[in-house]
Each structure stands twice: as C-alpha cells, then as structure tokens.
mmCIF file as gemmi writes it, N, C-alpha and C atoms, coordinates in Angstrom:
data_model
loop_
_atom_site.group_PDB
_atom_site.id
_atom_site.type_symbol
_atom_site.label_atom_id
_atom_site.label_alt_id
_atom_site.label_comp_id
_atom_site.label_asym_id
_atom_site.label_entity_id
_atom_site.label_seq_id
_atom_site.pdbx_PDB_ins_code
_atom_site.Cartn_x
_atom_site.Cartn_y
_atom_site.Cartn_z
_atom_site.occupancy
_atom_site.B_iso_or_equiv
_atom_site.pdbx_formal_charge
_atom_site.auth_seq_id
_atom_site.auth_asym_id
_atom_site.pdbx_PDB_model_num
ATOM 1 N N . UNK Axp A 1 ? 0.149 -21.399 67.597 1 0 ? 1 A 1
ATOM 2 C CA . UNK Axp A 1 ? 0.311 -22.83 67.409 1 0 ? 1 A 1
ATOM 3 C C . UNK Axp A 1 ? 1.22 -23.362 68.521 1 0 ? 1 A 1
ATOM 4 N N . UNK Axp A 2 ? 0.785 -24.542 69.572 1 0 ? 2 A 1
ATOM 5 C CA . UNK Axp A 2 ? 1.649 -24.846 70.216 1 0 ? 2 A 1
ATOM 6 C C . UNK Axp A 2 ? 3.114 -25.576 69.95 1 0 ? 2 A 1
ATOM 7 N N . UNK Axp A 3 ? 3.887 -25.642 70.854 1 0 ? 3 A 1
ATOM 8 C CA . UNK Axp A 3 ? 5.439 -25.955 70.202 1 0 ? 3 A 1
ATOM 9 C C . UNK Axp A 3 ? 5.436 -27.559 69.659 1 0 ? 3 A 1
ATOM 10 N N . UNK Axp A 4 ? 4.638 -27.935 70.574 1 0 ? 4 A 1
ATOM 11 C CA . UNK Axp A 4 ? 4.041 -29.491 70.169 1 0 ? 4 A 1
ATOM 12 C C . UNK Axp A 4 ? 3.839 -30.013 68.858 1 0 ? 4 A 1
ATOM 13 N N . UNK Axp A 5 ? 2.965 -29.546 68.295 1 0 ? 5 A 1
ATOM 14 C CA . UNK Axp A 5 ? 2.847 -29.26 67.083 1 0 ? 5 A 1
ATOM 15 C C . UNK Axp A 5 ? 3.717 -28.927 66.077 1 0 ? 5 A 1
ATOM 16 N N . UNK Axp A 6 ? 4.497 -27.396 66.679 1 0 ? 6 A 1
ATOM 17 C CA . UNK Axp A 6 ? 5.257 -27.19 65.709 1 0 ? 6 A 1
ATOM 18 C C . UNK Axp A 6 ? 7.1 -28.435 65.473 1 0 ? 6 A 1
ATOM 19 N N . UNK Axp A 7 ? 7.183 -28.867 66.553 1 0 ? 7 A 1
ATOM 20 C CA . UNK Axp A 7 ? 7.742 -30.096 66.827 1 0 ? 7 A 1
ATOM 21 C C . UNK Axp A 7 ? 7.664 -31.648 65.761 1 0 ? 7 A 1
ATOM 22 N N . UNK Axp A 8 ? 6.278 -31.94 65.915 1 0 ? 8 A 1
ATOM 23 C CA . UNK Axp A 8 ? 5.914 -32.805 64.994 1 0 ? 8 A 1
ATOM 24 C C . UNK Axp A 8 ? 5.435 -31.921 63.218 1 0 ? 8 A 1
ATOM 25 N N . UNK Axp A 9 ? 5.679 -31.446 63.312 1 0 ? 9 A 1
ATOM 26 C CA . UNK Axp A 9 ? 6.18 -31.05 61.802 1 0 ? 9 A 1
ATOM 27 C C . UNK Axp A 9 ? 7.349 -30.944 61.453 1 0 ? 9 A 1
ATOM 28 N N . UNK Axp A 10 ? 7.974 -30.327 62.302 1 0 ? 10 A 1
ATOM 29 C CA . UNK Axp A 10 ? 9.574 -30.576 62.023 1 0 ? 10 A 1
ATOM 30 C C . UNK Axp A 10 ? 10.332 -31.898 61.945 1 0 ? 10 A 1
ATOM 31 N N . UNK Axp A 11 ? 9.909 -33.076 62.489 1 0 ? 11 A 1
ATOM 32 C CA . UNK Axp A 11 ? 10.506 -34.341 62.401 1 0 ? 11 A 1
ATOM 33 C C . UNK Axp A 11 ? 10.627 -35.004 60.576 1 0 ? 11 A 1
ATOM 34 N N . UNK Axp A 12 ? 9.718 -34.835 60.148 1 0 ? 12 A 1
ATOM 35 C CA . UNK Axp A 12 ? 9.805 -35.186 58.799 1 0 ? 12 A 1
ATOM 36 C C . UNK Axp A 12 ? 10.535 -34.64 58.336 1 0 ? 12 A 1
ATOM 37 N N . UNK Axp A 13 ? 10.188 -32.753 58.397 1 0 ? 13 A 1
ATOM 38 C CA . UNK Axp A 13 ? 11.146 -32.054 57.353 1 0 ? 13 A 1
ATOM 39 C C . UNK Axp A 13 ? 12.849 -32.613 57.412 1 0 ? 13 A 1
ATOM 40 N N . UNK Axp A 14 ? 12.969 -32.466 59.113 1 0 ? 14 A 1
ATOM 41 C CA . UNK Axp A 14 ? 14.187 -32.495 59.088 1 0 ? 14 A 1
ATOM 42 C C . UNK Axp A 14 ? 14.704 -34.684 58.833 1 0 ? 14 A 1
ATOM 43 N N . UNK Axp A 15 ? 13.918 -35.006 58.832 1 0 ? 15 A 1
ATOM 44 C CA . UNK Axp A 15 ? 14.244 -36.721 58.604 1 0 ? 15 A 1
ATOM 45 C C . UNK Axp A 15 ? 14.692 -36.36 56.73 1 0 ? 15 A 1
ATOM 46 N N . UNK Axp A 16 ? 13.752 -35.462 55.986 1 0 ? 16 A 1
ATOM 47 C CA . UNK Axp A 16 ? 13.868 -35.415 54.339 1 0 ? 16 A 1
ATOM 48 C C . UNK Axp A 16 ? 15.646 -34.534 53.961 1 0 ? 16 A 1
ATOM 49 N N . UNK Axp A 17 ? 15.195 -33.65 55.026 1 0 ? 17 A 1
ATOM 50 C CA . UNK Axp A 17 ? 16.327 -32.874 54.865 1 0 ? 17 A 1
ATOM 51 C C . UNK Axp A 17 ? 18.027 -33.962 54.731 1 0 ? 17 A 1
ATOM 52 N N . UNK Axp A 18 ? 17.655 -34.376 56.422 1 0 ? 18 A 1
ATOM 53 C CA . UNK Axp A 18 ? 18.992 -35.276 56.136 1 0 ? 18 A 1
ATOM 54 C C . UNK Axp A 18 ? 19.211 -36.791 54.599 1 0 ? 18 A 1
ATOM 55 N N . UNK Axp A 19 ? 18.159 -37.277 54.422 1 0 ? 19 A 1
ATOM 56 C CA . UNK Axp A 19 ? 17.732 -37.818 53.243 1 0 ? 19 A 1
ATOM 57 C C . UNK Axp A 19 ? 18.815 -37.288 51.968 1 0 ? 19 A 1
ATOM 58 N N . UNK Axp A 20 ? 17.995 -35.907 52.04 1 0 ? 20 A 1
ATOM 59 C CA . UNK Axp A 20 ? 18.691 -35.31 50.894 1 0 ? 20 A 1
ATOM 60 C C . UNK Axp A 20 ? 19.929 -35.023 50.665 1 0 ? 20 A 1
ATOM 61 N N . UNK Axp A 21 ? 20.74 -34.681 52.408 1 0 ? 21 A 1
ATOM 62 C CA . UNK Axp A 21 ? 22.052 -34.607 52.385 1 0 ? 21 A 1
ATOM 63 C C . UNK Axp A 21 ? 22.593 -35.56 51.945 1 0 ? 21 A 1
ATOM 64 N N . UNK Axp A 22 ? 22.394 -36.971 52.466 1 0 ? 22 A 1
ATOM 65 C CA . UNK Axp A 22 ? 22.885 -38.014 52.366 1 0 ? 22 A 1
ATOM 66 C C . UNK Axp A 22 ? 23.07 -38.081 50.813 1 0 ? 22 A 1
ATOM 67 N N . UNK Axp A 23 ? 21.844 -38.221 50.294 1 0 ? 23 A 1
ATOM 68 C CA . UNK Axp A 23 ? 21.946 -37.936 48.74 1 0 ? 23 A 1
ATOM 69 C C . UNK Axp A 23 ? 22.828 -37.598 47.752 1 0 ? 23 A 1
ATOM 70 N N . UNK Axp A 24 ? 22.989 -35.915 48.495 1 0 ? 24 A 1
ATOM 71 C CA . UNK Axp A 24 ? 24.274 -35.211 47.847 1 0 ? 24 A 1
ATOM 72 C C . UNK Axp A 24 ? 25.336 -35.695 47.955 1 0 ? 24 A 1
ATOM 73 N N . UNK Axp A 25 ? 25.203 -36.096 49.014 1 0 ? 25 A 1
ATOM 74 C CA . UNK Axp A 25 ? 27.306 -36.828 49.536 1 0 ? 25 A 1
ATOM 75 C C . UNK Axp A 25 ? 27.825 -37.523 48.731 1 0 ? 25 A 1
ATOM 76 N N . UNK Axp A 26 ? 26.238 -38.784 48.713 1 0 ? 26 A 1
ATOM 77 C CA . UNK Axp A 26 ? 27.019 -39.685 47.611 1 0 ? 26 A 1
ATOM 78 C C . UNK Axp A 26 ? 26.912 -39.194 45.837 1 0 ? 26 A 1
ATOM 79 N N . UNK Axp A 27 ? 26.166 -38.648 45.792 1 0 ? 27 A 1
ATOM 80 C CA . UNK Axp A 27 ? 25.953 -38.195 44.362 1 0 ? 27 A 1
ATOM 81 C C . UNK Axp A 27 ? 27.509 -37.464 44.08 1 0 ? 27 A 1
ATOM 82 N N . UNK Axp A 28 ? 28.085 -36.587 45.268 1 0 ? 28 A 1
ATOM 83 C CA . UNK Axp A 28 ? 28.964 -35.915 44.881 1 0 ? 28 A 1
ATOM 84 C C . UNK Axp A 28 ? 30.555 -36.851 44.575 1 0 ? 28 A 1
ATOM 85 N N . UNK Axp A 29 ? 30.924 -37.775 45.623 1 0 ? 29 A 1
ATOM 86 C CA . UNK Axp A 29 ? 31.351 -38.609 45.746 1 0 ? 29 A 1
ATOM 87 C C . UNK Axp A 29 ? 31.6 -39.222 44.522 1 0 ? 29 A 1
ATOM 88 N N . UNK Axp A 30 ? 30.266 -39.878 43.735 1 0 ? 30 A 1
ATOM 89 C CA . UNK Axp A 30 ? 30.187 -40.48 42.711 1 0 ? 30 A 1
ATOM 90 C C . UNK Axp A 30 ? 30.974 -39.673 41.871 1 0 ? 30 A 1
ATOM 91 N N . UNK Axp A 31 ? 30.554 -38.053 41.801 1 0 ? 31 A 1
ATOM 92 C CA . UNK Axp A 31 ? 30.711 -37.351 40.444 1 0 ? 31 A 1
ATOM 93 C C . UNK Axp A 31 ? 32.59 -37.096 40.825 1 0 ? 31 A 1
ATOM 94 N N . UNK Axp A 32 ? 33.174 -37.263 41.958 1 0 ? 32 A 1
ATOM 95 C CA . UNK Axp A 32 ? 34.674 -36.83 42.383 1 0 ? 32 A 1
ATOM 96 C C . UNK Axp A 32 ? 35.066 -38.204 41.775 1 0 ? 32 A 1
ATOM 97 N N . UNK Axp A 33 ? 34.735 -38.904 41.854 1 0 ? 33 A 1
ATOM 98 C CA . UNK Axp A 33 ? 35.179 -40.57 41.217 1 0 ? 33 A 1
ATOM 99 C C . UNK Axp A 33 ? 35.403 -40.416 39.838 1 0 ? 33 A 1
ATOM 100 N N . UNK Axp A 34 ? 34.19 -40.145 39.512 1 0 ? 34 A 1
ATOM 101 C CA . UNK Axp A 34 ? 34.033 -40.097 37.865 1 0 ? 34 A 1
ATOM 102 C C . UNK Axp A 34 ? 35.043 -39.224 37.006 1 0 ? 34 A 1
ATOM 103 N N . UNK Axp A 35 ? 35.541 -38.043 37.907 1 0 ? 35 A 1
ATOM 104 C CA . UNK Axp A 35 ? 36.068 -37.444 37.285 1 0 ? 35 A 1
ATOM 105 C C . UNK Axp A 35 ? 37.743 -37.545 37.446 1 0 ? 35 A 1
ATOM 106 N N . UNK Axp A 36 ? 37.662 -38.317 38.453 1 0 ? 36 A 1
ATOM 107 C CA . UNK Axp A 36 ? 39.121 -38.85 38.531 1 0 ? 36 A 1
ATOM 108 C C . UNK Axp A 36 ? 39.738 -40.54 37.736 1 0 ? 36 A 1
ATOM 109 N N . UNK Axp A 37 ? 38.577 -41.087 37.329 1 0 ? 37 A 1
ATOM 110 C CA . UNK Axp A 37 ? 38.736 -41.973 36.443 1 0 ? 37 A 1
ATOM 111 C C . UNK Axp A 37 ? 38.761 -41.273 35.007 1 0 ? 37 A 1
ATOM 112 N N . UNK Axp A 38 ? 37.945 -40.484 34.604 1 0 ? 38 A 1
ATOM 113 C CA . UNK Axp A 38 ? 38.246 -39.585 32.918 1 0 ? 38 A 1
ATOM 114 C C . UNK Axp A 38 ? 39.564 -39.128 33.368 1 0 ? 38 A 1
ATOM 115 N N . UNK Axp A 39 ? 40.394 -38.208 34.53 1 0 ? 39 A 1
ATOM 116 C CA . UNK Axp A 39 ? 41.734 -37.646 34.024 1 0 ? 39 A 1
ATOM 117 C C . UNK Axp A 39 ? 42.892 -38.977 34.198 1 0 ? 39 A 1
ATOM 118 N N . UNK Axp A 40 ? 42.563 -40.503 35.068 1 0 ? 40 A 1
ATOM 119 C CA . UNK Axp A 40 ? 43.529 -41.451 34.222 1 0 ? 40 A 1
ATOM 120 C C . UNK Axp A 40 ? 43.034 -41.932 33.543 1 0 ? 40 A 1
ATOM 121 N N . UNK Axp A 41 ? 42.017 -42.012 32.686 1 0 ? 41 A 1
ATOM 122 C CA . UNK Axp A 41 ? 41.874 -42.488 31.211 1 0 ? 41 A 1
ATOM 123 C C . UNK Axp A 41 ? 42.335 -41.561 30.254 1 0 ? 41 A 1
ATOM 124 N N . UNK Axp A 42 ? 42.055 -40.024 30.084 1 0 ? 42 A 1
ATOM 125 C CA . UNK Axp A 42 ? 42.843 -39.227 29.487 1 0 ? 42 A 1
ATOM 126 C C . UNK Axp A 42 ? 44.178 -39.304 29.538 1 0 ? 42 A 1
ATOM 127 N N . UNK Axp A 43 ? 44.717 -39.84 30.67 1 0 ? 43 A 1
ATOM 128 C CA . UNK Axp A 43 ? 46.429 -39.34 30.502 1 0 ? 43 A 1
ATOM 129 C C . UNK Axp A 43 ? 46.482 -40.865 29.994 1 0 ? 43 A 1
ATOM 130 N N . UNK Axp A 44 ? 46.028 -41.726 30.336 1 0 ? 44 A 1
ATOM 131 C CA . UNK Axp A 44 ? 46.381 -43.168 29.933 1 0 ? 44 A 1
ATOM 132 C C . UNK Axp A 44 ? 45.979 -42.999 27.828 1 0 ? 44 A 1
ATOM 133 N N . UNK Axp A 45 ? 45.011 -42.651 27.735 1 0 ? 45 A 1
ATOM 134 C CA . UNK Axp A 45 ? 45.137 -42.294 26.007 1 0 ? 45 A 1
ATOM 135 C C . UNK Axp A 45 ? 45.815 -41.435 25.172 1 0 ? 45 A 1
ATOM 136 N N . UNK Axp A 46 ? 46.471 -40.527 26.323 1 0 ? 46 A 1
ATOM 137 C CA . UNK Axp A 46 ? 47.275 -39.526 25.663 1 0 ? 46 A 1
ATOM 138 C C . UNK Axp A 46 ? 49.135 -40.368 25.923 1 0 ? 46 A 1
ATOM 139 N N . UNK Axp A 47 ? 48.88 -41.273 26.735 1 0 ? 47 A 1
ATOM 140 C CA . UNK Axp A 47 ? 50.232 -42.153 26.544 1 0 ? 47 A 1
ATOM 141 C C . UNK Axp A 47 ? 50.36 -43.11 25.233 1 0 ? 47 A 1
ATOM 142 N N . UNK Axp A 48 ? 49.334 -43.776 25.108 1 0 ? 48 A 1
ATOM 143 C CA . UNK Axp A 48 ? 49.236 -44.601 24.183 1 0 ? 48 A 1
ATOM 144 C C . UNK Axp A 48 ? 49.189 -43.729 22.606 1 0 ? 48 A 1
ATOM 145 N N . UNK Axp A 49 ? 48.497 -42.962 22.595 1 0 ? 49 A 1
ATOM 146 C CA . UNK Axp A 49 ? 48.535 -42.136 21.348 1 0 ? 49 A 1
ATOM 147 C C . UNK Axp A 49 ? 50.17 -41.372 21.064 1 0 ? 49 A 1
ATOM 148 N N . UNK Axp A 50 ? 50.936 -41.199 22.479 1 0 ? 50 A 1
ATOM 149 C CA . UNK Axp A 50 ? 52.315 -40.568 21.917 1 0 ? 50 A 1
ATOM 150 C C . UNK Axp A 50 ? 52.823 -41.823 21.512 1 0 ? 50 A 1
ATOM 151 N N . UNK Axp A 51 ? 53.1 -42.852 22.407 1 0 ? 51 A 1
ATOM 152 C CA . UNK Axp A 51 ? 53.357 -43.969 22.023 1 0 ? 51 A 1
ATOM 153 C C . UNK Axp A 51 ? 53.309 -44.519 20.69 1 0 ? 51 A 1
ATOM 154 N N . UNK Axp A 52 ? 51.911 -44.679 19.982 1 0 ? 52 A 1
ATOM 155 C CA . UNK Axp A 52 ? 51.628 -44.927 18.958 1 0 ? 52 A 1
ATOM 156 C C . UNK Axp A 52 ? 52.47 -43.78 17.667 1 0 ? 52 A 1
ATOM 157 N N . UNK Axp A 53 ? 52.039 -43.167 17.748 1 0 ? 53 A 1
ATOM 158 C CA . UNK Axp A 53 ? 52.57 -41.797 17.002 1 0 ? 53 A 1
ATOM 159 C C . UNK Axp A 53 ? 54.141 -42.093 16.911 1 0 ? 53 A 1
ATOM 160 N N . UNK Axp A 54 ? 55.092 -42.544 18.264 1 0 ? 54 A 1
ATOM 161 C CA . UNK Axp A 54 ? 56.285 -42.406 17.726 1 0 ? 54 A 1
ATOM 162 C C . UNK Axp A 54 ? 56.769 -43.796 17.559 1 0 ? 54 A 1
ATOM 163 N N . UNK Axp A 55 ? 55.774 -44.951 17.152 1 0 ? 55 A 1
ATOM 164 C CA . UNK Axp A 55 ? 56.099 -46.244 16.396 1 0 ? 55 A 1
ATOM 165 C C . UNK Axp A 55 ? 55.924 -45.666 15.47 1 0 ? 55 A 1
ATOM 166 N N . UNK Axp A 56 ? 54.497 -45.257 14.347 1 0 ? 56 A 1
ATOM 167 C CA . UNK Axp A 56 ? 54.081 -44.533 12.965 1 0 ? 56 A 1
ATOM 168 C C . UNK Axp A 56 ? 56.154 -44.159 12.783 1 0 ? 56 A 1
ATOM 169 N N . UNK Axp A 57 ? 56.378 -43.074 13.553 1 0 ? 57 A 1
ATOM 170 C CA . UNK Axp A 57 ? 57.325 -42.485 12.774 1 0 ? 57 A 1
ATOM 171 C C . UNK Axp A 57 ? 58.32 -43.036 12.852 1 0 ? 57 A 1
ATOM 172 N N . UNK Axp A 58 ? 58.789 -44.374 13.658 1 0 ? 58 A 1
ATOM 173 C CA . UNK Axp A 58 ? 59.847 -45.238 13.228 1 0 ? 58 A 1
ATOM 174 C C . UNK Axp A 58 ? 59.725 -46.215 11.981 1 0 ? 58 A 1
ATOM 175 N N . UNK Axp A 59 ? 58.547 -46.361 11.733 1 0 ? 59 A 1
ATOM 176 C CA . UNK Axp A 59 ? 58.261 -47.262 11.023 1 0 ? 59 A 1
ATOM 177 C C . UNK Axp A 59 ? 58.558 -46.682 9.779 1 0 ? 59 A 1
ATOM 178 N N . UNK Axp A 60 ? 57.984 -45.314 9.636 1 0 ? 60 A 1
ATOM 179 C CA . UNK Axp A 60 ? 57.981 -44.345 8.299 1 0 ? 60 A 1
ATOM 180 C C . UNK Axp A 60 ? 59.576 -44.134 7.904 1 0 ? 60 A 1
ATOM 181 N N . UNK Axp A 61 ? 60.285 -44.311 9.126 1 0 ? 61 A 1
ATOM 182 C CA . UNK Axp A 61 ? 61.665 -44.025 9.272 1 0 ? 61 A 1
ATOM 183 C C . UNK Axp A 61 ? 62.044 -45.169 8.18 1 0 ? 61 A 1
ATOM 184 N N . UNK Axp A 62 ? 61.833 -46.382 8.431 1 0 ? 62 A 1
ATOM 185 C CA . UNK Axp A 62 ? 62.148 -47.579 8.077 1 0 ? 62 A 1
ATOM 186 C C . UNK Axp A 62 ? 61.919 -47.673 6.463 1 0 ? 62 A 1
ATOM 187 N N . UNK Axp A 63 ? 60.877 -47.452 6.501 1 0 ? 63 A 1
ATOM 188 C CA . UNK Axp A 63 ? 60.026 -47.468 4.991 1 0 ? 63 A 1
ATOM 189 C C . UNK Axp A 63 ? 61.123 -46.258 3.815 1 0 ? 63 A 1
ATOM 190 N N . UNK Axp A 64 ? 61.08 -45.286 4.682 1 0 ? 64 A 1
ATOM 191 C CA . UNK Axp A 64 ? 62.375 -44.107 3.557 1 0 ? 64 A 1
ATOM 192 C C . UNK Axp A 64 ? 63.239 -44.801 3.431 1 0 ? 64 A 1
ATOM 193 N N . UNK Axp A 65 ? 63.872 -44.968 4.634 1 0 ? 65 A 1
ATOM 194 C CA . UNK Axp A 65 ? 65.238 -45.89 4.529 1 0 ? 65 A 1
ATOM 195 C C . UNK Axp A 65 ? 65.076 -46.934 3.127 1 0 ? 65 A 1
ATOM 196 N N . UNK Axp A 66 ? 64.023 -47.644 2.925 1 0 ? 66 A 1
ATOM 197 C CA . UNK Axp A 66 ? 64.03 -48.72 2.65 1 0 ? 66 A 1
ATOM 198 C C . UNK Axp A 66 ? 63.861 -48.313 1.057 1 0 ? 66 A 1
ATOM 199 N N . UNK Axp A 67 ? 63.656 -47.317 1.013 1 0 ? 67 A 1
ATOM 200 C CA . UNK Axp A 67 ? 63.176 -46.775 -0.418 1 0 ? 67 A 1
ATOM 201 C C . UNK Axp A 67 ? 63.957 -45.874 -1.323 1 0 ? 67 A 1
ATOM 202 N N . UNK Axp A 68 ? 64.907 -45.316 -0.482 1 0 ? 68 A 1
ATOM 203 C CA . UNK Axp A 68 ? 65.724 -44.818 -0.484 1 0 ? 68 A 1
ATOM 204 C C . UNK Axp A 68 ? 66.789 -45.599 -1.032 1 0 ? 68 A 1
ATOM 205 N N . UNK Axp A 69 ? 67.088 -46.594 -0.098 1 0 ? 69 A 1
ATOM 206 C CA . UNK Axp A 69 ? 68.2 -47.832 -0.423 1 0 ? 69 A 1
ATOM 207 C C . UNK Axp A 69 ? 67.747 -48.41 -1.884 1 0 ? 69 A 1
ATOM 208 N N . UNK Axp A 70 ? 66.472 -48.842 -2.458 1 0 ? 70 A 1
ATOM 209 C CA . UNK Axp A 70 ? 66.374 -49.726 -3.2 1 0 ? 70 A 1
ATOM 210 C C . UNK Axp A 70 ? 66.172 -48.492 -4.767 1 0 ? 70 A 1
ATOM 211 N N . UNK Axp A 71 ? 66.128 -47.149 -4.21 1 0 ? 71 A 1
ATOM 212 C CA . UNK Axp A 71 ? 65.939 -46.204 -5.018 1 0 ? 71 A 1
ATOM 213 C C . UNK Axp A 71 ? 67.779 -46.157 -5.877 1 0 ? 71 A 1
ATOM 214 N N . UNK Axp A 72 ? 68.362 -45.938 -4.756 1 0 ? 72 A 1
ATOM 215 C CA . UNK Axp A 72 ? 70.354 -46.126 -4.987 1 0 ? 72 A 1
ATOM 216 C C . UNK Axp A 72 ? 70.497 -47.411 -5.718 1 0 ? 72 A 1
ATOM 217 N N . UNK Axp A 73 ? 69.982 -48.011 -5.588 1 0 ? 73 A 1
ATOM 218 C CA . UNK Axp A 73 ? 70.171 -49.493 -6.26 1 0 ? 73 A 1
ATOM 219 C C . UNK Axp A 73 ? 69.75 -49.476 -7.701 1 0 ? 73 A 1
ATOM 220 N N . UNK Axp A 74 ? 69.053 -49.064 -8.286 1 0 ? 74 A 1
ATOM 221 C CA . UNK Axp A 74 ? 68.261 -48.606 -9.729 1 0 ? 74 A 1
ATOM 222 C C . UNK Axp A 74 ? 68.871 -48.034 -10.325 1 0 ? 74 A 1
C-alpha cells in the first residue's frame, strides 16, 4: 500500500483521536471540580451539623436548668 494512502487514513484517525483527548480533559476536569465542590459541601455540612448539635445541647442545658429550678420550687 503506498504511503499516500496510508497517510490519508491516518488524518481522520488521528483528527478522532485528538477529539477524544480533548474529551477526556474536559470530562476529567469536570469530574476534579465535582469532587472538590462535594469535599466543601461536606466540610460545610459537617460545620453546620456540629454547630447545630452544640445549640441542641445548650438549649437542653437550659431546659434541665429550667426544670430543675421549678422542680426545687415544688
């Protein structure tokens, strides 16, 4: 087969080839994004949940207190 030939077959492959790279880059890109937005949404819900958690136990604080006091009173 002359090189000619084998030349014009190669232009596509390699036009798909780079195609596909391109592809990956951004696909990968995307997926490095994605996964760096889930670990600050994870740490951002795991703030709010300690957060939350140690209002609950001031509040519970409050509530003994409060029951406590009106318990002494009786």
């Amino acid at each position: 087969m002359p090189t000619a030939v084998l030349c014009k077959q190669m232009v596509p492959l390699l036009r798909e080839l780079k195609d596909v790279r391109e592809k990956y880059e951004c696909l990968w890109g995307h997926l490095n994004l994605t996964r760096k937005m889930h670990k600050v949404l994870d740490k951002s819900k795991d703030e709010k949940l300690e957060e939350a958690a140690k209002e609950f136990a001031k509040e519970k604080a409050k509530l003994v207190e409060e029951l406590d006091s009106k318990q002494a009173q009786n």
